[in-house]
C-alpha positions as CSV (number, residue, x, y, z in Angstrom):
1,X,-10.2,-73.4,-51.1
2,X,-11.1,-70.9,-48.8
3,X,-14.1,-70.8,-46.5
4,X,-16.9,-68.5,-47.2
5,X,-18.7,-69.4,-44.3
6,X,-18.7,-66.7,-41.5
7,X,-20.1,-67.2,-38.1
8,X,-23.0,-64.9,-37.8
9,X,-21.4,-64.1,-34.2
10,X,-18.5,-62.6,-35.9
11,X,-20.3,-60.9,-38.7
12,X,-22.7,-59.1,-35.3
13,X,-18.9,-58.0,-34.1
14,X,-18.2,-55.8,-37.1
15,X,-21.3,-54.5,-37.4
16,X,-21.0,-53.2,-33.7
17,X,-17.7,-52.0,-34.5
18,X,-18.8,-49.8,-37.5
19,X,-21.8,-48.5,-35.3
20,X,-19.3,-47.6,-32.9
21,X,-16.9,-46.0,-35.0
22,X,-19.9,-44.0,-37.1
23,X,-21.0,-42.9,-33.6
24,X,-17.6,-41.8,-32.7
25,X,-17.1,-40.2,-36.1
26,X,-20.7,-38.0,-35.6
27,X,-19.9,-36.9,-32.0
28,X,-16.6,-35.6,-33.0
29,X,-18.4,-33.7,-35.8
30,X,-20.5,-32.1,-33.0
31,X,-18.1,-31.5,-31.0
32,X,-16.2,-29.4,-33.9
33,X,-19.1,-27.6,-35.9
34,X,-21.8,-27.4,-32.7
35,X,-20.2,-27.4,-29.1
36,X,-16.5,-25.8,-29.8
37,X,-17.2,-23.6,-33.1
38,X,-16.9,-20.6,-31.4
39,X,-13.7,-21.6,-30.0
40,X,-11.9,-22.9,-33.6
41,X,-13.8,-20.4,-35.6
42,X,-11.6,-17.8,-32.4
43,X,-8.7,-19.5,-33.5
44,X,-9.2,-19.6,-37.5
45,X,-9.3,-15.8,-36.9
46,X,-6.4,-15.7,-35.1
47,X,-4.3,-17.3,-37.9
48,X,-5.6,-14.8,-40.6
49,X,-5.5,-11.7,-38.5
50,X,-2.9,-9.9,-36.5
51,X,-3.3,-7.2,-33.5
52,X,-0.9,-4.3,-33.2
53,X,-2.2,-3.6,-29.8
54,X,-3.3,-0.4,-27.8
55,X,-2.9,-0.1,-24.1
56,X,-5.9,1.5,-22.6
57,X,-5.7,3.9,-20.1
58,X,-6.3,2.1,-16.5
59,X,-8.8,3.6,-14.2
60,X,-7.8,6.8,-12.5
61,X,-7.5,6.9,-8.7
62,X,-8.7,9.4,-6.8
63,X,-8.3,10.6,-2.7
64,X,-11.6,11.4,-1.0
65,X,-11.6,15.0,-1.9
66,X,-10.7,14.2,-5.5
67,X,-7.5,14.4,-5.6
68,X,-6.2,12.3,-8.9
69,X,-2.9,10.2,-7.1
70,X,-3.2,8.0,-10.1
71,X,-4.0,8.9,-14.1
72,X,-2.8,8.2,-17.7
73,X,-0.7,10.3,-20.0
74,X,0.1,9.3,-24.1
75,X,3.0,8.0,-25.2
76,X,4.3,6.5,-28.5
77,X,4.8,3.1,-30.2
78,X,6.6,3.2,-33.6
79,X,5.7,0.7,-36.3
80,X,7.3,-0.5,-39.2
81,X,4.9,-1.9,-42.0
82,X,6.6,-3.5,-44.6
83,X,5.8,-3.4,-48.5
84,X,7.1,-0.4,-49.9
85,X,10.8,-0.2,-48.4
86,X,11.8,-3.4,-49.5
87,X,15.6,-2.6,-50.8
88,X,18.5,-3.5,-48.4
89,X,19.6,0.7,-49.0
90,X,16.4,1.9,-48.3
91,X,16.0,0.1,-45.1
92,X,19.8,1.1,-43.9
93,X,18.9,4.9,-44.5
94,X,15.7,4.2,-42.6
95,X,17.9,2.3,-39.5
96,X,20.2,5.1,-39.1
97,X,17.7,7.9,-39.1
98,X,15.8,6.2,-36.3
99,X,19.3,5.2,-34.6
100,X,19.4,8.4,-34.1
101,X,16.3,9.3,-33.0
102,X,16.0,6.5,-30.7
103,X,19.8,6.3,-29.4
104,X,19.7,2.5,-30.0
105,X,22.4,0.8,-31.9
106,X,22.3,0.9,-35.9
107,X,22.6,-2.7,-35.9
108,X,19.8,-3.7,-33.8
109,X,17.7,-1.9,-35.7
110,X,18.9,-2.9,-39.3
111,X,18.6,-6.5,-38.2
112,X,14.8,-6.2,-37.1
113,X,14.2,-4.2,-40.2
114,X,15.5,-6.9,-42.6
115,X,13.7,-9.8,-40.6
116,X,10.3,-8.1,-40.7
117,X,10.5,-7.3,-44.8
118,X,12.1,-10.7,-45.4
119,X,8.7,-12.6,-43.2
120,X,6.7,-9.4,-44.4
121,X,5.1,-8.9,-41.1
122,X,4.7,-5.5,-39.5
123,X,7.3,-5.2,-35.9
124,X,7.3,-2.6,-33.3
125,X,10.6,-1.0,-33.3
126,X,10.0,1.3,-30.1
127,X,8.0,1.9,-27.8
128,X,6.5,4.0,-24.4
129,X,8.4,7.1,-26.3
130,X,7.9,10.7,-25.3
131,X,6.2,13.5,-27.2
132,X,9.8,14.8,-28.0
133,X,10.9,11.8,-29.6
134,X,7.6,11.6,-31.4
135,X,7.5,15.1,-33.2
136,X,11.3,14.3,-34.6
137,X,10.2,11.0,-35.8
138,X,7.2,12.4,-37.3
139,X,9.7,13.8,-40.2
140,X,11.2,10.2,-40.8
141,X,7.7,9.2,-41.1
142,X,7.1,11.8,-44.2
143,X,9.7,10.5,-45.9
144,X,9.8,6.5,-45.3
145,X,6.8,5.0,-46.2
146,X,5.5,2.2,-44.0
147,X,6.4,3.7,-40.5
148,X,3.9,4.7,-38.3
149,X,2.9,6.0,-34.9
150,X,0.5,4.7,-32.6
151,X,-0.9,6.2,-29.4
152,X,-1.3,4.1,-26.1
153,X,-2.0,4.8,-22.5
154,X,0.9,5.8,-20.0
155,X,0.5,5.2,-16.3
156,X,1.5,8.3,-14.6
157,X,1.4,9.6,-10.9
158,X,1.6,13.5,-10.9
159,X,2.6,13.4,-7.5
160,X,5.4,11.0,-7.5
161,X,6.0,9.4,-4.4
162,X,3.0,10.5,-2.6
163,X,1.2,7.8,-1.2
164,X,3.5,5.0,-3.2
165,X,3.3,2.5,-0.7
166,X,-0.3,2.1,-0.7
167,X,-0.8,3.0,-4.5
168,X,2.2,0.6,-5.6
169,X,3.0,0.2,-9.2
170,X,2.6,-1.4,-12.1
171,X,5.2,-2.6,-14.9
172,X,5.2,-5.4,-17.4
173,X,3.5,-9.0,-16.5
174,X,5.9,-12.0,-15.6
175,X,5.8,-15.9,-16.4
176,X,3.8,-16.4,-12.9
177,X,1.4,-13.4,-13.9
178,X,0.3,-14.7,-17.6
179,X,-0.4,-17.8,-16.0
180,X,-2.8,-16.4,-13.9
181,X,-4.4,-13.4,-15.8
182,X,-3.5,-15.6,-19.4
183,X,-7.2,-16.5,-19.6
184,X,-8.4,-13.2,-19.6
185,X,-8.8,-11.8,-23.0
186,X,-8.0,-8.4,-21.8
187,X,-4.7,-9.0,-21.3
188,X,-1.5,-9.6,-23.5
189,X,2.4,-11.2,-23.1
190,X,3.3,-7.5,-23.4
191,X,-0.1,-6.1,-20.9
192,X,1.5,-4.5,-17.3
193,X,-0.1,-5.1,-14.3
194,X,0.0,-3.7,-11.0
195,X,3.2,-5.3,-9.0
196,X,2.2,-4.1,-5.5
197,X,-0.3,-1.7,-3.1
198,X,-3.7,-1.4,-4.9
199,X,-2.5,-1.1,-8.2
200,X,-2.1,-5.3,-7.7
201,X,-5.0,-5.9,-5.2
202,X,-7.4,-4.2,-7.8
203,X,-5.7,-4.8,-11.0
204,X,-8.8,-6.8,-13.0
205,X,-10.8,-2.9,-12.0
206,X,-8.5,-1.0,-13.1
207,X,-7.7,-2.6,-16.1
208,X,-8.8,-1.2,-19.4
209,X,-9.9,-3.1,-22.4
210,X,-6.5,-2.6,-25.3
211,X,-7.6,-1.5,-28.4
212,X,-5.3,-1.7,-31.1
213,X,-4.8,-1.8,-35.8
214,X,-6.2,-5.3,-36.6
215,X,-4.2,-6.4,-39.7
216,X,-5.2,-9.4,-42.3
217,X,-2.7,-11.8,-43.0
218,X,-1.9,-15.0,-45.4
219,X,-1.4,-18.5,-44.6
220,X,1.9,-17.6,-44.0
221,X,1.8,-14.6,-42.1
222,X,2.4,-11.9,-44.5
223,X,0.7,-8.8,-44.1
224,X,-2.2,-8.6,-46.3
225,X,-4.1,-5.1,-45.4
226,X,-5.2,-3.0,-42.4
227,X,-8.4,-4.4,-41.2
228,X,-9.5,-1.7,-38.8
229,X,-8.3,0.4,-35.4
230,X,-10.5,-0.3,-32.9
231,X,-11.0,1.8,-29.9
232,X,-9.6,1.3,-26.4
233,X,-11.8,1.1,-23.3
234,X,-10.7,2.5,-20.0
235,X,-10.8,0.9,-16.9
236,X,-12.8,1.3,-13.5
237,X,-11.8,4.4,-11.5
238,X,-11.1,3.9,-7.5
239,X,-11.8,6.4,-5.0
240,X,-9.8,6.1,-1.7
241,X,-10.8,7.0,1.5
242,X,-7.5,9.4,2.0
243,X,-7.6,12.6,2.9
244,X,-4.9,14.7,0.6
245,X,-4.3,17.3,2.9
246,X,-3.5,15.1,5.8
247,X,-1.2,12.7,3.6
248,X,0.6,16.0,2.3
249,X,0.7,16.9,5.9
250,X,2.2,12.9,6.9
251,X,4.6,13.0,4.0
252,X,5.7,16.4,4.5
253,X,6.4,16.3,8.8
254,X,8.0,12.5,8.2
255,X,10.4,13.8,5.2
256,X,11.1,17.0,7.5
257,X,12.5,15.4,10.6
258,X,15.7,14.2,11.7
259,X,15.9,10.6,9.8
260,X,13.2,11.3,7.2
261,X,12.5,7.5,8.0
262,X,9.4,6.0,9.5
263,X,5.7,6.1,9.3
264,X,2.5,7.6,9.9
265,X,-1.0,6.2,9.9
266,X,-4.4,7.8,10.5
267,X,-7.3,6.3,10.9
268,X,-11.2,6.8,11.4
269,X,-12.3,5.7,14.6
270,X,-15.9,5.7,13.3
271,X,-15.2,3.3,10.6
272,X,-11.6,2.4,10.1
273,X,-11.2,3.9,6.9
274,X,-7.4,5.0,6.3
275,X,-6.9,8.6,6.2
276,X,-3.4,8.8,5.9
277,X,-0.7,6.0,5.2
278,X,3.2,7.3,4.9
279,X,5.9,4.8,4.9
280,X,9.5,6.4,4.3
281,X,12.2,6.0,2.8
282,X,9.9,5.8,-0.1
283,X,10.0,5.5,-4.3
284,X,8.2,7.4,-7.1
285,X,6.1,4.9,-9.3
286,X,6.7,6.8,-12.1
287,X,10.2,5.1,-12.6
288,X,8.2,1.6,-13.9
289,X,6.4,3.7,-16.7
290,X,8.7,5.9,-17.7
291,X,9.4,7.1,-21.2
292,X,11.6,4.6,-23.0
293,X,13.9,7.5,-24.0
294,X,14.1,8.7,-20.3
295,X,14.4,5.8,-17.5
296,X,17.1,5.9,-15.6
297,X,17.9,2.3,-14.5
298,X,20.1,3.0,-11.7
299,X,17.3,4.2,-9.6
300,X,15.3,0.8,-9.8
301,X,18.3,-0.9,-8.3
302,X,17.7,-0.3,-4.8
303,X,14.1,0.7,-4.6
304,X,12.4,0.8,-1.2
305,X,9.4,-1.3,-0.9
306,X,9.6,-2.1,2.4
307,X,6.4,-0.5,4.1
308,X,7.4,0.4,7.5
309,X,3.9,1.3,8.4
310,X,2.8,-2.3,8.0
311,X,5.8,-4.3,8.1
312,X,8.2,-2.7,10.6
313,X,7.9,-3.9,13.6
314,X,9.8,-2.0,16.6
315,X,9.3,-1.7,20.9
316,X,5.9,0.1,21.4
317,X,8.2,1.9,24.4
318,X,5.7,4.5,26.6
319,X,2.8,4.4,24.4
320,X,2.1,0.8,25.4
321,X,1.8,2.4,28.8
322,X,-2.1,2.4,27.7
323,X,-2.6,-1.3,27.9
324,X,-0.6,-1.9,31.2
325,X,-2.9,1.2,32.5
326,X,-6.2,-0.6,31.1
327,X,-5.0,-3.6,33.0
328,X,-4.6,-1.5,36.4
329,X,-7.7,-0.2,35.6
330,X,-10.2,-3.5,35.1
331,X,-8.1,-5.2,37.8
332,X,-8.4,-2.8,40.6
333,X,-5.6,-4.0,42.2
334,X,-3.9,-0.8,42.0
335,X,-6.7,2.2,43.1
336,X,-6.0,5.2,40.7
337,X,-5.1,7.0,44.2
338,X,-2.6,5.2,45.3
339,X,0.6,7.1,45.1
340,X,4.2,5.6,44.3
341,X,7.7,7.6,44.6
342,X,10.1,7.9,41.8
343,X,13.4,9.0,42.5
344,X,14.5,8.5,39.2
345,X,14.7,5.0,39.5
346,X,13.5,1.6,40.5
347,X,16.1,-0.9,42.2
348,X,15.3,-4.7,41.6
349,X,17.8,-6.2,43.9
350,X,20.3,-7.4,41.2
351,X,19.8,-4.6,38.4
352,X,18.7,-0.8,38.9
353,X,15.9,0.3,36.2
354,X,16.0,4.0,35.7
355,X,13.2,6.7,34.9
356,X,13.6,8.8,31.6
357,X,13.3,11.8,34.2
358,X,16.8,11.4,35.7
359,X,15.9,13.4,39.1
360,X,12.2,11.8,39.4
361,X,9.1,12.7,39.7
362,X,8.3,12.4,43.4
363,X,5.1,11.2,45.0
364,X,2.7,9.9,41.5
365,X,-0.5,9.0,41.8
366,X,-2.4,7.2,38.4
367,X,-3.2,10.3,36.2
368,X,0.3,11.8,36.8
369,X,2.1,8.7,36.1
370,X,0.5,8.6,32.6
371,X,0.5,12.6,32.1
372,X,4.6,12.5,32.7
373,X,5.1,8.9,31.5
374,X,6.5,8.0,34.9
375,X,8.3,4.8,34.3
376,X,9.0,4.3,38.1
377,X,5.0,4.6,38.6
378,X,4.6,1.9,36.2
379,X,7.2,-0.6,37.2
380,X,5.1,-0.5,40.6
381,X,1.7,-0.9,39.2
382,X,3.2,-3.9,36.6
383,X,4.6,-5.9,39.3
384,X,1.1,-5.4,41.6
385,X,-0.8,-6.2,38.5
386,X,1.1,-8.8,37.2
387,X,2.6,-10.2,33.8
388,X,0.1,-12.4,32.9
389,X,-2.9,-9.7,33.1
390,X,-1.1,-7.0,31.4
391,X,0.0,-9.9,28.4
392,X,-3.5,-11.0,28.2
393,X,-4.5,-7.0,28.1
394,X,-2.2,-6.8,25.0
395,X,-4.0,-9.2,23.5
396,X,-7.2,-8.3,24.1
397,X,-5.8,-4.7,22.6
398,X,-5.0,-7.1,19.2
399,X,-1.2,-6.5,19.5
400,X,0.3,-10.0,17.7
401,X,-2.4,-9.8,15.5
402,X,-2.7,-8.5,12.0
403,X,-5.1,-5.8,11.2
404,X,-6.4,-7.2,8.1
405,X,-5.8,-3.9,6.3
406,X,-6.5,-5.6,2.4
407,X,-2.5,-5.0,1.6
408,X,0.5,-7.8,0.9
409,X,2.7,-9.0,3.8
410,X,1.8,-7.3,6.6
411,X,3.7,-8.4,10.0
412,X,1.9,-9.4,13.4
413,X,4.7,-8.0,15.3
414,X,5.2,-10.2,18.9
415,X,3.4,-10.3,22.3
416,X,5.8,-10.5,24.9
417,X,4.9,-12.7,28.6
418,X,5.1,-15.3,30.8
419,X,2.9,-17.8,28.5
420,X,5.7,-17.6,25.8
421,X,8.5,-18.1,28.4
422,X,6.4,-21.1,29.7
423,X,5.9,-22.0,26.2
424,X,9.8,-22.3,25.8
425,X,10.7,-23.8,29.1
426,X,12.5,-20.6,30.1
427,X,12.2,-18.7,33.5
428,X,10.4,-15.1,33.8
429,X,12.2,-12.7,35.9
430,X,11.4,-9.4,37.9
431,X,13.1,-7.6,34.9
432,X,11.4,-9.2,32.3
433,X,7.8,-7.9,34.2
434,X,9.2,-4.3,34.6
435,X,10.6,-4.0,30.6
436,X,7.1,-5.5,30.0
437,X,5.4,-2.6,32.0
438,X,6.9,0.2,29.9
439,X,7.1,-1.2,26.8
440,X,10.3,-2.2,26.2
441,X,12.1,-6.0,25.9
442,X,10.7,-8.7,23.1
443,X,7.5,-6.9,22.4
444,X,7.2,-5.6,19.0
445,X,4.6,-3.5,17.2
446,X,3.8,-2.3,13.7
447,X,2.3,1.9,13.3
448,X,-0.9,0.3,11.7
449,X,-1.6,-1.6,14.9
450,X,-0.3,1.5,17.1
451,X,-3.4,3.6,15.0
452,X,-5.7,0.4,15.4
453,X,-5.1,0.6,19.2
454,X,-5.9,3.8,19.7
455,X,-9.1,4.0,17.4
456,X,-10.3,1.4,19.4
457,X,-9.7,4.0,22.8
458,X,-11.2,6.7,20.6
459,X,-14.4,4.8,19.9
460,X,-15.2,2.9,23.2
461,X,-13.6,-0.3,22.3
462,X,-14.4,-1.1,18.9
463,X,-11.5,-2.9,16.7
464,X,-12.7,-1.9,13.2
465,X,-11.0,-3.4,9.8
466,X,-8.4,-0.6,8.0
467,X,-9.8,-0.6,4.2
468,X,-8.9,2.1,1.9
469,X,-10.9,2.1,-0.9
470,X,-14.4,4.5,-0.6
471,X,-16.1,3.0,-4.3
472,X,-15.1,1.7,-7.6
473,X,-17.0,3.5,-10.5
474,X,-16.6,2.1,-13.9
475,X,-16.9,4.4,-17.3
476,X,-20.7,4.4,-17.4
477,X,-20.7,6.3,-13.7
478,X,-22.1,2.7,-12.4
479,X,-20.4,2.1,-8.6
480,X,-19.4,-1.6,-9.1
481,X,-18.2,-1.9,-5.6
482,X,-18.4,0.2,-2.0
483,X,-16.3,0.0,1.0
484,X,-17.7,-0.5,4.4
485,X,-16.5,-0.7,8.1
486,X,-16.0,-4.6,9.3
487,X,-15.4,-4.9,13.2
488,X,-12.9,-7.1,13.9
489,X,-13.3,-7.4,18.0
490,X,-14.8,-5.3,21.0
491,X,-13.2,-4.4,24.0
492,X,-15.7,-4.8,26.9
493,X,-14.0,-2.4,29.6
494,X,-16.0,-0.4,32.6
495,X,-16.9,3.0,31.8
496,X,-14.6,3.9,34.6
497,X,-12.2,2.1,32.8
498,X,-12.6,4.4,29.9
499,X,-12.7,7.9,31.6
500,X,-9.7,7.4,33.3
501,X,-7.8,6.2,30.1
502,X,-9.0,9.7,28.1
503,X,-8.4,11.9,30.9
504,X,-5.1,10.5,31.3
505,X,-4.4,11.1,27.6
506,X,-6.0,14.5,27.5
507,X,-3.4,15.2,30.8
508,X,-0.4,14.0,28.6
509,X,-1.5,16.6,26.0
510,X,-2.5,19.6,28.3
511,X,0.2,19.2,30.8
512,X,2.5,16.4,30.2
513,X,4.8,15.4,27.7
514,X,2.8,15.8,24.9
515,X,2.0,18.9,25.1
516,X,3.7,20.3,21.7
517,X,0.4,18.7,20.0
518,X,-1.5,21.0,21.8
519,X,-4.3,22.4,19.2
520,X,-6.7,25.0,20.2
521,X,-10.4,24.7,20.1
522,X,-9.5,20.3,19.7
523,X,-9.6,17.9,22.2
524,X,-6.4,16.1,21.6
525,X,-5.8,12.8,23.6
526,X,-1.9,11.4,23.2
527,X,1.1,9.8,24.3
528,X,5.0,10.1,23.8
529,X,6.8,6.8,23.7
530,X,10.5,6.3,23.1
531,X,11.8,2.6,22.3
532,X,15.3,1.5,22.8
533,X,17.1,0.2,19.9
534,X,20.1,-2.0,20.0
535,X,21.5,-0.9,16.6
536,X,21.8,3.0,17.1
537,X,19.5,5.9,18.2
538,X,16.2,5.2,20.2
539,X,13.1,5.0,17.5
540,X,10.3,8.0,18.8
541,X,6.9,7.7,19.0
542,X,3.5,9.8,19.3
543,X,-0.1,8.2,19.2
544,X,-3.2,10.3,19.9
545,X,-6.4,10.8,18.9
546,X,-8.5,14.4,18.6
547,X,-12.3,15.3,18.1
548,X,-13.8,18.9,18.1
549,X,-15.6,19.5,21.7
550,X,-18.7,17.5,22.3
551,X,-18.6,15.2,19.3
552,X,-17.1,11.7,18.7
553,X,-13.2,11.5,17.4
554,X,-13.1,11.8,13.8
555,X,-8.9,11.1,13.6
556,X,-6.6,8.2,15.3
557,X,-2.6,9.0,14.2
558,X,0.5,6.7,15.0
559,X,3.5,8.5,14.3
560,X,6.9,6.7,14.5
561,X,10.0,8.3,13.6
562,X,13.0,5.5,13.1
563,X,16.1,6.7,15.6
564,X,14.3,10.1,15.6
565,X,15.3,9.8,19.7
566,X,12.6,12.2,21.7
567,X,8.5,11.1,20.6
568,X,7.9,14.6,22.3
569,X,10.0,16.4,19.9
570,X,10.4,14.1,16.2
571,X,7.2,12.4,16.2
572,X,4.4,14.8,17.9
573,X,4.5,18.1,15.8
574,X,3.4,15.0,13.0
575,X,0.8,13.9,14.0
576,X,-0.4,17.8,15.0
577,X,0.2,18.2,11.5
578,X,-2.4,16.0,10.5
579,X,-4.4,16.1,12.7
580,X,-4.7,20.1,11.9
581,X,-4.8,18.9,8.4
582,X,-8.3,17.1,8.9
583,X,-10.4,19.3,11.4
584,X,-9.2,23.0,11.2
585,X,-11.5,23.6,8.4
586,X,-14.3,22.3,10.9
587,X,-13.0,25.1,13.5
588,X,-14.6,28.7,14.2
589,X,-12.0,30.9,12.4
590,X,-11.1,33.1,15.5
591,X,-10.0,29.5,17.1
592,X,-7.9,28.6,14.9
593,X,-5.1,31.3,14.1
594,X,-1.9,29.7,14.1
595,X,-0.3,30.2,10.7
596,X,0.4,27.4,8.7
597,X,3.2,26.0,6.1
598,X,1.6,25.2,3.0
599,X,2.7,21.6,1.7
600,X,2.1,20.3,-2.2
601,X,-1.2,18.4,-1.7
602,X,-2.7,20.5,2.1
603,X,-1.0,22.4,5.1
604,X,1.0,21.3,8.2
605,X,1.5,23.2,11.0
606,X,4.7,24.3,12.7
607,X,6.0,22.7,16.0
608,X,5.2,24.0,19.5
609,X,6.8,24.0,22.8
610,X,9.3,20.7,23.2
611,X,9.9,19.7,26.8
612,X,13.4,20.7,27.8
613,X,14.4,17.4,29.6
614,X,14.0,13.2,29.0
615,X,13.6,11.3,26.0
616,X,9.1,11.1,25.8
């Protein structure tokens, strides 16, 4: 006999339990028809459409005078609908015709033709073709129903290398990049994306939104109809703070001398915006987008990313001359007319240190020692002013430090003293104060910190950030973003300090070493620098900065030519160049009179005078 009677207890249990589970039931009915609807209703569209997708044209990028480094151009994707070629014959005439259209294997395509009318779902058989290719398949599309052509977007760069280091490129997204730009619904697997330079650091502006055929399909997948095309939307334009005629004037001086290796940076001291930025050897862009019926892919083997001007790091040689001069200076241990003799060398007891002037320059007082680059004159003044001071002075100067420039990997290059001897336990010897002096031994530096250093002279002090992008404007003419100067540090010297320091560099331009960047009607303040290298020919160097009489310096150029040997003769005719490049236009016309080359993008100027003797 069974028992009928149920605790009251127990009977309270289920009905708690069938509360519970009718509660559970409703909030999961919420959840599906109120809070995520919009999400499943996303994906319910999904499964019964399809996108044949667009690529939109990414924002142009312009230089400061409107230049256009960076545009689009069409290309062609070719579609195969299927329905009405549906026979195996029909679909092998249609294969060969486009094998040999497209110079890809008969095969290939036969396969993907069979597999898209046996699923029914449209494929895309090529694309990123030329104009060429697409007026000879226009014909095959007259007479094969179902094929059709689209029109996307093409990154192209009209002048090639130009600039390619700080532009970078773009080519189709990885595993790493869907993961992080997956979420955004402008993108697809198939989307490219900028891979380096500002193409990467500024890829979500410069993105378009696709457009593309939207197609309605079954349960199964199989095409239905043609929905609609919907229109692409391009993405933000980017205006740089480069100066075309002074890059033309960079790439063309740097590609011109002996090596064609190196780099060259300009700067404005009043701001830090980048003027000019060359890193060589360099690579055309256009290689990543070009036509699928014309990329060579031998070239992409070895391409040259490195960027010398931000990730070489190399001796500073006689241009660090400035800091051990700005530690004389603010020390006063040395007065500026105190004389020291150079007979063409220095002897330290157990090792003679030579002079790039092999008979010497005599009896050298401050301003000569800096006008001739006097390495004697300097090993003198290091060892009275010390190690320590003319270390700290390099840092004070930011050397070790990066700039910040908003780019990938740049280096901090290496502050040579005692400190980092003490710091490994190892002695510091006479030698190592003398190399110090001049520039040479463990201390490395990068061209970008070279051009920081002396905008920072130019301007009284001032260590502003490098940026390089003026303003972003998006299609409706709406400026979505604007660069501006950031200071990074201040140098806090006398004014005596800095008097001596220009005339000094105005000395090395009117009368010394430098004196091939001589420019009439422009104050022009450099200095010549040659650093030993271990592997082969000495690397040259010119810094300097210029400004038109009377008002503050507009330009601050590093110049370094990799085993280009003499700074005097490889690396200062470059930076004249550019510096032409930027303030001839500002000059009286019966100043300025010394013809001029004309480059692709602006003008460079021919070489003067080389001093006959010495490697500065």
């Amino acid at each position: 006999m069974i028992d009928r009677n149920i605790s009251q207890e127990r009977l309270d249990y289920l009905w708690v339990f069938a509360y519970a589970a009718a509660l559970v039931f409703l909030l999961r009915l919420v959840n599906l028809q109120v809070i995520m609807a919009s999400h499943y209703r996303e994906i319910a569209e999904k499964n019964r459409t399809q996108i044949i997708s667009q690529a939109a044209p990414r924002g142009r990028i312009f230089t400061s005078d409107d230049v256009a480094m960076a545009t689009s151009k069409p290309s062609f994707s070719l579609i195969y609908f299927p329905g009405q070629l549906k026979t195996n014959s029909e679909l092998d005439a249609l294969a060969s015709g486009l094998s040999r259209q497209l110079t890809m294997p008969f095969e290939d395509l036969r396969g993907t033709l069979y597999k898209s009318a046996r699923r029914e779902t449209p494929v895309r058989l090529a694309e990123n073709l030329s104009s060429k290719t697409m007026f000879a398949l226009s014909e095959l599309k007259t007479i094969y129903p179902g094929v059709d052509i689209i029109v996307e977007a093409r990154r192209f760069y009209p002048f090639g290398s130009y600039l390619s280091h700080l532009i970078g490129y773009i080519s189709k997204m990885d595993a790493r990049e869907w993961s992080v730009y997956g979420k955004d619904k402008k993108y697809s697997m198939d989307s490219r994306v900028g891979k380096t330079g500002l193409e990467k650091m500024y890829e979500k502006e410069l993105k378009g939104r696709d457009g593309g055929i939207y197609l309605e399909v079954d349960s199964r997948g199989k095409l239905s109809r043609i929905l609609e095309s919907r229109k692409w939307v391009p993405g933000s334009d980017v205006y740089l703070t480069i100066n075309s005629k002074a890059q033309a004037a960079a790439e063309e001086g740097l590609a011109k001398s002996a090596t064609g290796k190196g780099a060259v940076v300009a700067l404005d001291p009043r701001s830090g915006a980048v003027l000019a930025l060359v890193s060589m050897p360099e690579y055309d862009p256009n290689m990543f987008v070009a036509y699928q019926d014309e990329r060579d892919q031998e070239k992409l083997k070895n391409l040259p990313e490195f960027n010398v001007a931000l990730q070489g790091a190399y001796p500073p040689g006689s241009p660090f001359k400035i800091i051990t001069s700005a530690a004389l200076l603010e020390s006063g241990k040395v007065p500026t007319g105190e004389t020291f003799y150079c007979p063409g060398y220095y002897d330290a007891g157990s090792r003679v240190f030579k002079c790039w002037q092999k008979k010497g320059h005599g009896k050298t007082s401050f301003l000569d020692g800096l006008a001739n680059s006097c390495d004697v004159y300097f090993y003198n003044a290091g060892l009275r002013v010390g190690p320590l001071n003319i270390e700290n002075m390099a840092r004070q100067f930011r050397l070790g430090m990066l700039t910040k420039i908003p780019l990938p990997e740049e280096k901090e290059g290496n502050v040579f003293g005692p400190s980092k001897r003490a710091a490994r336990k190892s002695y510091w010897f006479i030698g190592d104060t003398l190399n110090l002096a001049i520039g040479q031994g463990e201390t490395l530096v990068t061209p970008i910190q070279m051009a920081l250093l002396m905008s920072a002279v130019a301007n009284g002090g001032v260590f502003y950030r490098p940026y390089y992008v003026d303003k972003i404007v998006n299609g409706e003419g709406a400026t979505l973003y604007r660069g501006k100067h950031a200071e990074l540090s201040r140098l806090n010297f006398k004014d005596s300090t800095w008097s001596l320091l220009r005339q000094g560099l105005m000395q090395v331009v009117d009368e010394g070493t430098g004196q091939v960047a001589k420019i009439s009607g422009v104050e022009v303040y450099g200095k010549t620098g040659t650093a030993q290298n271990p592997q082969g020919k000495d690397h040259a160097w010119f810094v300097a900065y210029a400004s038109l009489p009377g008002q503050p310096s507009e330009v601050a150029v590093s110049v370094l030519v990799e085993h280009g040997e003499h700074g005097a003769s490889a690396a200062a005719p470059i930076a004249k160049a550019v510096i032409e490049a930027l303030l001839k236009s500002k000059l009286p016309s019966k100043t300025y009179a010394a013809p001029v080359s004309s480059v692709q993008l602006g003008t460079a100027a021919p070489a003067g005078p080389v001093p006959e003797e010495g490697k500065i």
